[in-house]
N, C-alpha and C positions, 0 to 999 in steps of 0.2 A: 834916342827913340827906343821904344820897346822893343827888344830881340827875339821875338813871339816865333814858334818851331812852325809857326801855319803860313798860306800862301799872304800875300798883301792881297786888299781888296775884297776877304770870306765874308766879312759882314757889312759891305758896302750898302748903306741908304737906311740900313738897321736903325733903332733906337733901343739903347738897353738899359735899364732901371738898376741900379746897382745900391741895395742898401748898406748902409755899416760903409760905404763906398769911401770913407775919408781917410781911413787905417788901416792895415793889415793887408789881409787876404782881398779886403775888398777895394782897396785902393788901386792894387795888382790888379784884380781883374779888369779895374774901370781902364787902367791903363793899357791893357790887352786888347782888349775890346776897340776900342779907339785908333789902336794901330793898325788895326784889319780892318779900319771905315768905319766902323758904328759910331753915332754921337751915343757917348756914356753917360749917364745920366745919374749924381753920387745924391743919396738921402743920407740924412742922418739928425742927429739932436743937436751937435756942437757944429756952428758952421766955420767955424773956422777952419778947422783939417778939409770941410767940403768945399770952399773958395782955393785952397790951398793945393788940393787934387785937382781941381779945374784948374787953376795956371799950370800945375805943371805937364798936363796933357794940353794945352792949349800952345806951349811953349815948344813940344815936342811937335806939334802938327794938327793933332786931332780937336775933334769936336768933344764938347763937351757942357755939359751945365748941371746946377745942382738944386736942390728944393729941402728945406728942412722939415723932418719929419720924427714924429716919435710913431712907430710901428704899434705900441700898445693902445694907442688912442684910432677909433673907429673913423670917427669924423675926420679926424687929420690924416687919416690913410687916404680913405675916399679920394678927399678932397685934392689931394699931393697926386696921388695916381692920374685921377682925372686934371688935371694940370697939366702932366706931362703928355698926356695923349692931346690935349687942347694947344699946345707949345709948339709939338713938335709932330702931331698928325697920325702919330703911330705908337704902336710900343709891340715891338717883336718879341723881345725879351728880359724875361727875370731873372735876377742873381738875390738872392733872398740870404745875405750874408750877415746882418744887422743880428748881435746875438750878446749877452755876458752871461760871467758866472762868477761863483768864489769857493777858492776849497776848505771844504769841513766838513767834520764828521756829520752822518746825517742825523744824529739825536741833537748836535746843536745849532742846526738849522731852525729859525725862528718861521712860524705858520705867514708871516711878513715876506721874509727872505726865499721862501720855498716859492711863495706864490711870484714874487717879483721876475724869478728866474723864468721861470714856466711860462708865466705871460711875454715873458720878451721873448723867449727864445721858440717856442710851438704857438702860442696865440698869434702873438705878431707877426710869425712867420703866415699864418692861417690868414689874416687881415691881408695881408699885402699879396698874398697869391690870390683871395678871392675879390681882391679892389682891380687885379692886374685882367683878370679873367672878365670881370664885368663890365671894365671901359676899354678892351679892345680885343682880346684875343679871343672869348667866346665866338667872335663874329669875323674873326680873322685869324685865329690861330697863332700858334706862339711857342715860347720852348721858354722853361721854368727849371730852376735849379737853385737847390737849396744846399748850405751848406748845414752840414750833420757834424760827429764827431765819431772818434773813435768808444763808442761804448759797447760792442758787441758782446763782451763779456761780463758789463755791467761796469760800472765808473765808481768805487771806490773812492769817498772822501767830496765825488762830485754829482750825487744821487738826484740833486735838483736838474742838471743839465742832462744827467741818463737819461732819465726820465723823460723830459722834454726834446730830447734829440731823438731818441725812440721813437717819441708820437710822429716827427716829422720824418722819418722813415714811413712808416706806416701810413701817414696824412699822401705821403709821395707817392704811393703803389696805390691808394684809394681814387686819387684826384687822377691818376694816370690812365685807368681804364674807364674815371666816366668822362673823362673830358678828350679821350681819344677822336672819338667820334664828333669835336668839335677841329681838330687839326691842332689840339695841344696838347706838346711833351711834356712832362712834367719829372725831373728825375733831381738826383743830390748828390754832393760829393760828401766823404768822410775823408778828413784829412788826421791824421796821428797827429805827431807833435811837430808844429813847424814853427822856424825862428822868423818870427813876424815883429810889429811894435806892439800888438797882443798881447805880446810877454809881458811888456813893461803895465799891467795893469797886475802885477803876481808878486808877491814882494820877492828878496833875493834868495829866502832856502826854498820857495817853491823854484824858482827858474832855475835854482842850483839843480835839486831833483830831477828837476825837469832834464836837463843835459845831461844827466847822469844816467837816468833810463834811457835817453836818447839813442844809448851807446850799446846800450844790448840788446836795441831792435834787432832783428836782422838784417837790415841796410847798413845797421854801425853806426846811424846821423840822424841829425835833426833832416826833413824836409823845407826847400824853400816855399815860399810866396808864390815863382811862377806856375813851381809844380802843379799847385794845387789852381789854378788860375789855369793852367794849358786845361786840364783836365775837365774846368768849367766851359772855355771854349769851346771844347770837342764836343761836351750836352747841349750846345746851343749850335753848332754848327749843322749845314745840311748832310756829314757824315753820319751823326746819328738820328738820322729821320726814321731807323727804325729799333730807336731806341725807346724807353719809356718806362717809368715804374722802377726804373733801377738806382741803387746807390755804387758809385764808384768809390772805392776805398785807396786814399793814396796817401799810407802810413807809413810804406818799409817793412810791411810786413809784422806791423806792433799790434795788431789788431790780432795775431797768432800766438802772438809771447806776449801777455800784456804786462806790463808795471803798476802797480799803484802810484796816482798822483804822490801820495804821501806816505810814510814808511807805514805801516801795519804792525807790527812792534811784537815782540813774543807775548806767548799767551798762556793759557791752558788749554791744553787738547781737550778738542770735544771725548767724551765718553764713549767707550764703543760697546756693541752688546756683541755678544756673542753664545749663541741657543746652541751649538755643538756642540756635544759632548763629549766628541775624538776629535775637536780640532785640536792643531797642534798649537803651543805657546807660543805665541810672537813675539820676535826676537825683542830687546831694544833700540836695535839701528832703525830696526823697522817700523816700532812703534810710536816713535818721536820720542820717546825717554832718554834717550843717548846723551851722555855728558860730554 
């Protein structure tokens, strides 16, 4: 059974919507969720990982059931949301983890590939928080929590998911003060780089890289699954009932020292101007001309 740092029984009679719920980050969650009483509730496109995650929460103890859904499609959000509010009577809570991407340079990103990102990762996200809001929580309140990414510095190599991770920051703090006044939280985690089955969606010198910046976060390590999974807990939990509008960043600290997904490569120095005309010469070491 789940080894969850929280009491047994925090989200007893809960129902929580867990999308992307079949892999990764979100599979953890559903299985957290579940261990502290909630029936988890896994979407996704592929149903197989989502029957898959339900036996093995069903096998540990917990409740559980799943609904196939594609998050970019309107109708099938609707429809899938209100399902599970008609199933199972409730829906407390959202984990809004359903997300991809792919890395490359942003000039050869195709107007295809840019849009496909965007729309799954901030549309979709948009669609399933406001299908969540409309069949229950507006009128019963509820705690929301998306997961974001580490781009605070801007995402290099991954401009489509900046991008749209960004807006979902932003979408997070908007929806968080008008929907306060209905009794829902709405907040998001940002996790850095954590060793999930995520990875295996990257070929091998991305995850190479990947472990290799890993190591000069300031934590030293990749972050787990639960990490990032306790920390969705704790936005869904009655600990932060006076939380809202926030993103928790749980990276090691990469989010301070960031890496490029992919190497950057030498270049030529930008030009410098310089209007002085007693400044003094800048040295070589200084100037990046240094052999």
């Amino acid at each position: 059974m789940f080894d969850s740092i929280y009491r047994p029984g925090l989200l007893d009679g809960q129902v929580v919507l867990v999308t992307g719920g079949g892999t990764g980050i979100g599979r953890c969650s559903a299985h957290e969720v579940a261990a502290l009483g909630a029936t988890a509730v896994v979407a996704g496109r592929r149903e197989e990982p989502l029957r898959a995650t339900v036996a093995e929460i069903a096998e540990a103890g917990g409740q559980a059931d799943w609904c196939p859904l594609d998050i970019r499609d309107e109708a099938a959000v609707e429809a899938a949301v209100g399902g599970v509010v008609e199933r199972h009577g409730r829906l407390d809570g959202l984990v809004n983890n359903a997300g991809g991407q792919f890395p490359a340079p942003a000039e050869a990103i195709s107007p295809n590939g840019w849009r496909s990102v965007i729309d799954l990762n901030l549309n979709g996200t948009f669609l399933v928080t406001r299908a969540a809001f409309r069949a229950w929580m507006g009128e019963h309140g509820g705690a929301i929590v998306s997961i974001a990414a580490d781009m605070w510095n801007g995402f290099a190599f991954m401009s489509h998911t900046g991008a749209a991770r960004a807006g979902v920051v932003n979408l997070t703090k908007t929806l968080a003060v008008e929907w306060a006044g209905r009794g829902v939280r709405v907040n998001a985690v940002a996790p850095g780089t954590i060793y999930s089955s995520g990875m295996d969606s990257y070929d091998e010198d991305v995850q190479r890289l990947a472990a290799d910046n890993a190591r000069k976060v300031p934590a030293g390590r990749v972050g787990t699954e639960s990490e990032v999974s306790a920390a969705v807990v704790y936005l869904l939990s009655p600990a932060a009932a006076f939380t809202t509008g926030a993103t928790l960043r749980v990276d090691g600290g990469s989010s301070l020292l960031k890496e490029p997904v992919l190497p950057l490569g030498a270049g030529a120095s930008t030009g410098a101007f310089d209007g002085f005309h007693l400044a003094r010469e800048v040295p070589p070491a200084w100037s990046g001309e240094a052999g």
